[in-house]
N, C-alpha and C positions, 0 to 999 in steps of 0.2 A: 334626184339621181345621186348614188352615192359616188365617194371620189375616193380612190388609197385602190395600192396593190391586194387588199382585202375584199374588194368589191364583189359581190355574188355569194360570200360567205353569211351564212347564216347562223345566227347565235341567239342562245337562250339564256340570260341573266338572270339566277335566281338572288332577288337584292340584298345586300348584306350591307356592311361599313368598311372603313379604311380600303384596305388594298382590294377588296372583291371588284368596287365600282371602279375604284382608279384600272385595272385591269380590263373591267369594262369600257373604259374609256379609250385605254389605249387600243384596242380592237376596234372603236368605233370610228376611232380619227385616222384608223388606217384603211377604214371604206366597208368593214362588217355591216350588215344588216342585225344588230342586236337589239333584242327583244328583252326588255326587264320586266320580270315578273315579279311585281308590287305586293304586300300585303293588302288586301280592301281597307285595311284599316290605318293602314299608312296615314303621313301628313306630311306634310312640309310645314315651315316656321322656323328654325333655326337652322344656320349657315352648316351643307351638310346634306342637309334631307333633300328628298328627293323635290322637284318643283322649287328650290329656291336658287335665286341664279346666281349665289353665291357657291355653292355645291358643284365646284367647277369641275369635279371629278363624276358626277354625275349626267356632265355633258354627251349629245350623240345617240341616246338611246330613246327609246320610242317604250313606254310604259304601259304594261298590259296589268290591271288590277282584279287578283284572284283574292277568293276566301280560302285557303289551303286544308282547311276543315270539309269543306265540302266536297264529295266526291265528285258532283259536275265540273268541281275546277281542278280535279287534280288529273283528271281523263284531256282536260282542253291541255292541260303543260304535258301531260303524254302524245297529245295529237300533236304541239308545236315541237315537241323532242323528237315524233317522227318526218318531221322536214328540215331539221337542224342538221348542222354538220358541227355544230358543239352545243354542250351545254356544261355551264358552271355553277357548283356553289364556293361557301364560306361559312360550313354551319360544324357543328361540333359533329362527331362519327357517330352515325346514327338516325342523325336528325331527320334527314330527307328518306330514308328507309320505312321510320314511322310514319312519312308523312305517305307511303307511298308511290314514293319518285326516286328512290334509290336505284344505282347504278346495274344493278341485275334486273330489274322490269326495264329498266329507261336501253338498256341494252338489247333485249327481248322484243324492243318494240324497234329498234332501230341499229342493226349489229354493224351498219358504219360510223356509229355516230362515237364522238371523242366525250367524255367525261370527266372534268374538269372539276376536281376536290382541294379545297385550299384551307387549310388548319395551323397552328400555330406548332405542334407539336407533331402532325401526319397523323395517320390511318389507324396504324399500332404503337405498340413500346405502351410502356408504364406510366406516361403522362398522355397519352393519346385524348383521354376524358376532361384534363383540368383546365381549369380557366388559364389564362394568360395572356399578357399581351407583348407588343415587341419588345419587351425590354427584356422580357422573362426569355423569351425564342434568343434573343442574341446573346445572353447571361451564357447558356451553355454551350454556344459555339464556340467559344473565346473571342471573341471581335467586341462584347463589350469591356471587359478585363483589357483586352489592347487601345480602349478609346480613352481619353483626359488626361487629367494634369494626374501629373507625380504621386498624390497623395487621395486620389478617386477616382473610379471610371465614372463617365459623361456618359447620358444619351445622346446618341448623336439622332436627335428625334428621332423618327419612327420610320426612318429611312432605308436602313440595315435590314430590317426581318420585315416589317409588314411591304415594303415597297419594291424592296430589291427583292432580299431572299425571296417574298412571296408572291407577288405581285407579278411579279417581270418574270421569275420562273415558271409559273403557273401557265403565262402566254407564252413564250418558249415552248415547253411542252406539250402544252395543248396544238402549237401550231407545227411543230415536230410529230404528234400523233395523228393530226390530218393529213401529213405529208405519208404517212404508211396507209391513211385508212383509203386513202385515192391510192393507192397503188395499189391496195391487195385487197379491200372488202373490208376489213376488220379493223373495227374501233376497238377503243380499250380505255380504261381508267386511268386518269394522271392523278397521281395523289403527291401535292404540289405543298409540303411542309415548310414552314418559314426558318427554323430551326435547323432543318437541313439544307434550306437554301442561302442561309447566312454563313453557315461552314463551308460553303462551297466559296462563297464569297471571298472568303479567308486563304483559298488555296497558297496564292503566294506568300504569305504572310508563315502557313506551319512548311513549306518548303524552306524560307529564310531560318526560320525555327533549327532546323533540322541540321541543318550547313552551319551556323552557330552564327549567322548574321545577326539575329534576333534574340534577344531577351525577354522574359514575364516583367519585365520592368516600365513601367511606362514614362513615355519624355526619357527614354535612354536609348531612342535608335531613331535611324535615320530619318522615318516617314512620319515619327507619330509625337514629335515637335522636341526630341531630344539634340537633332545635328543642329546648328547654330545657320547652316545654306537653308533648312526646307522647312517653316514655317509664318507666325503671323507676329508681325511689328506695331507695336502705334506709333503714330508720328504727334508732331507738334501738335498739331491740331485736335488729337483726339481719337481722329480715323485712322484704320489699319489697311495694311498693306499685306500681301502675301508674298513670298519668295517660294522657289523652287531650284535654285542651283544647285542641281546634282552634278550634274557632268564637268569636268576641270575645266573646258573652256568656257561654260556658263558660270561658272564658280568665278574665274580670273576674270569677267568680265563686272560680275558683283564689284570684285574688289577695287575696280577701276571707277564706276560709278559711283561706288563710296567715298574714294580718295582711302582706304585703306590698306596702308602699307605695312604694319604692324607683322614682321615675322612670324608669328607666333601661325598667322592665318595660314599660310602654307603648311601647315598639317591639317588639314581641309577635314581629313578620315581620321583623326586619332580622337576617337570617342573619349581620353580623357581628358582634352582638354576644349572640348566642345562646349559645356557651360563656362567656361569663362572667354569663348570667341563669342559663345550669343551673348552673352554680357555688352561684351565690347560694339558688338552689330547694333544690340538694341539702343545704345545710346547715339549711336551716328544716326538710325534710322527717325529717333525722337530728336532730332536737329531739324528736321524738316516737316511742312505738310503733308499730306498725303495726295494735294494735288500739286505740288512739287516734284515729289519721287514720282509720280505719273508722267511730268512731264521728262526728267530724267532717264526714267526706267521702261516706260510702258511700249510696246513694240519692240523691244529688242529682245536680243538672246537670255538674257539674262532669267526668263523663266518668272515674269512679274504680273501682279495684277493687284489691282484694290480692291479691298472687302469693300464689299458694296450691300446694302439692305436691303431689305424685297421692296420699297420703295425707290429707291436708286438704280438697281438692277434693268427692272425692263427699258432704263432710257440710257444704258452704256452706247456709246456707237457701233460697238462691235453686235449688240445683240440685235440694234434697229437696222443695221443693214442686214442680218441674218432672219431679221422678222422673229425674232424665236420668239417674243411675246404680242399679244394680241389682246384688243378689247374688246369683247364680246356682252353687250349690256349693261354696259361702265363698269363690269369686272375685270382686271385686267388679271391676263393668266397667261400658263406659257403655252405657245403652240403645240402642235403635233410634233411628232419625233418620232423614228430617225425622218431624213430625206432620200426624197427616191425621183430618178429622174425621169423618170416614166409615166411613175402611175406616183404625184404626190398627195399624202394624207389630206386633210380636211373636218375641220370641228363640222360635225355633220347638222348637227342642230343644236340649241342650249336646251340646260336642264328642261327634264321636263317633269309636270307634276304627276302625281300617283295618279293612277288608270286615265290620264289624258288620251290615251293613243287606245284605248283597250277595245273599239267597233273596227279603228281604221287597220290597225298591226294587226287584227285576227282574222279581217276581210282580206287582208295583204297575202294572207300568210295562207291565203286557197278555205277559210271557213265559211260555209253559207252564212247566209243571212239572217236567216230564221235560227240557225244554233245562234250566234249572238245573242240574239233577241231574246231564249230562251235562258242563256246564261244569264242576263241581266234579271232577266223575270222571277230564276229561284233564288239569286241574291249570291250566286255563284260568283259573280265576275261583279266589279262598279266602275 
């Protein structure tokens, strides 16, 4: 029985990488009934693929394994696209067109059904065709040009364009296009760019721009580790620590914890003289450990927290009592997200391998018996 405000929803996952499955994921742990539709020649074997239970973004879904060559399986993903009330890919513009399954048949067969296209670059425009990956999608937003130190932009891995921009918008809009297609009949295409949804990302950021908060300068404004109140310290030990005092009485309360009395700190906003109050920060904060300033700092106003490593992380107090992490197969990974007090999400099942599911998810999904049988028999489905 599935469990999430998603429940009764029906979805068809054509399988892809990075953000397509994590998208799928997130749909799954929020009570969807989705359906991934495998390559037949798929594997599992490396952290990732599908059936390995490391492949934590893979979790939740029930695996139905087509030959997409074959025309018997490209009729059974039109038969499942007409009991869907979504269906997604992640493939270049084109792809699924040739294959047959493109959004004018998949529409033709199903005119409520939401269509769900997620590419690095979108639909059109002059890169619509080229390879790329998130590094490339967030280079022309500006958001990577605003990420790292002074003298290079940083990836801030792959979390900007394939995760946010594409990922998380892709489900937004896909679930904003169900909310019309229950109301009025008519589905329609989300064409869910990572590119454009990393510029989106950045709204605040070219608003500041604009108001002349902001500069193309990087480590020279307040959020992006130029203020000396809102970044990352090491301490004695090694370990760092994060700050956030923006606000003057999270600021004044900094400066109380620190024992820093130094005048100079009471121009809190005068961006020139910011590198030499981080100067003076980073030497008080390398006075202590980092489970030191924990114990000083942590809970209070002051806007604190320790960098913590993805080993560290899941056993914070704050996350164990919030449960945000979970072990699922001695993988530990983080739960479902957001909460809801009603109808709360749920990892619906772990990975599953390529056409594990492909008799029970197509008998589920109202197909005889004997078509099954028949799909297995011409090498249509495995």
């Amino acid at each position: 029985m599935a469990q999430g405000p998603l429940d009764g929803v029906k979805i068809v996952e054509f399988s892809g990488i990075g953000p397509g499955p994590f998208c799928g994921m997130l749909l799954s742990d929020l009570g969807a009934d989705v359906v991934r539709i495998d390559r037949k020649s798929g594997a599992a074997g490396s952290p990732g693929a599908p059936g390995d239970r490391f492949a934590v973004t893979t979790r939740g879904r029930r695996s139905v394994a087509l030959d997409l060559k074959h025309p018997d399986a490209v009729e059974t993903c039109l038969k499942l696209i007409e009991r869907a009330d979504i269906a997604f890919e992640g493939f270049r513009p084109g792809v699924m067109e040739r294959l047959g399954l493109g959004p004018d048949v998949a529409l033709s067969r199903n005119p409520k059904l939401v269509y769900g296209r997620m590419t690095g670059w979108g639909q059109t425009g002059p890169l619509a065709n080229a390879a790329g990956h998130d590094i490339n999608y967030i280079a022309i937003s500006g958001a990577l040009h605003a990420i790292g130190g002074a003298e290079q932009p940083i990836p801030p891995l792959n979390l900007v364009g394939d995760f946010g921009g594409g990922a998380l918008y892709l489900a937004f809009g896909m679930l904003a296009a169900l909310t019309h297609a229950r109301a009025t009949g008519q589905g329609q295409v989300v064409d869910a760019s990572m590119s454009d949804g990393a510029a989106s990302l950045m709204a605040m950021f070219y608003g500041f721009k604009a108001s002349g908060m902001w500069t193309d300068h990087r480590q020279n404004n307040m959020l992006d580790g130029g203020a000396h109140f809102y970044g990352t310290f090491r301490c004695a030990d090694g370990g760092w620590v994060a700050l956030g005092s923006i606000e003057p009485q999270f600021y004044r309360l900094l400066l109380e914890k620190t024992g820093l009395s130094d005048p100079q700190f009471q121009r809190q906003m005068s961006r020139a003289d910011w590198p030499e109050l981080r100067a003076k920060l980073t030497a008080v904060i390398a006075e202590k450990t980092r489970a030191e300033w924990c114990e000083i700092m942590e809970g209070t106003d002051i806007c604190f927290a320790p960098v913590l490593n993805l080993e560290e992380a899941p056993h914070h107090p704050h996350n164990l009592a919030r449960g945000a992490f979970i072990d699922l197969d001695g993988v530990v990974q983080p739960a479902p997200a957001p909460r809801f007090s009603s109808t709360p999400g749920a990892i619906q099942a772990p990975p599953a391998a390529v056409g594990e599911h492909t008799e029970s998810a197509l008998l589920d999904w109202g197909f005889p018996a004997e078509a099954v049988a028949t799909l297995r028999a011409s090498g249509a489905a495995g």
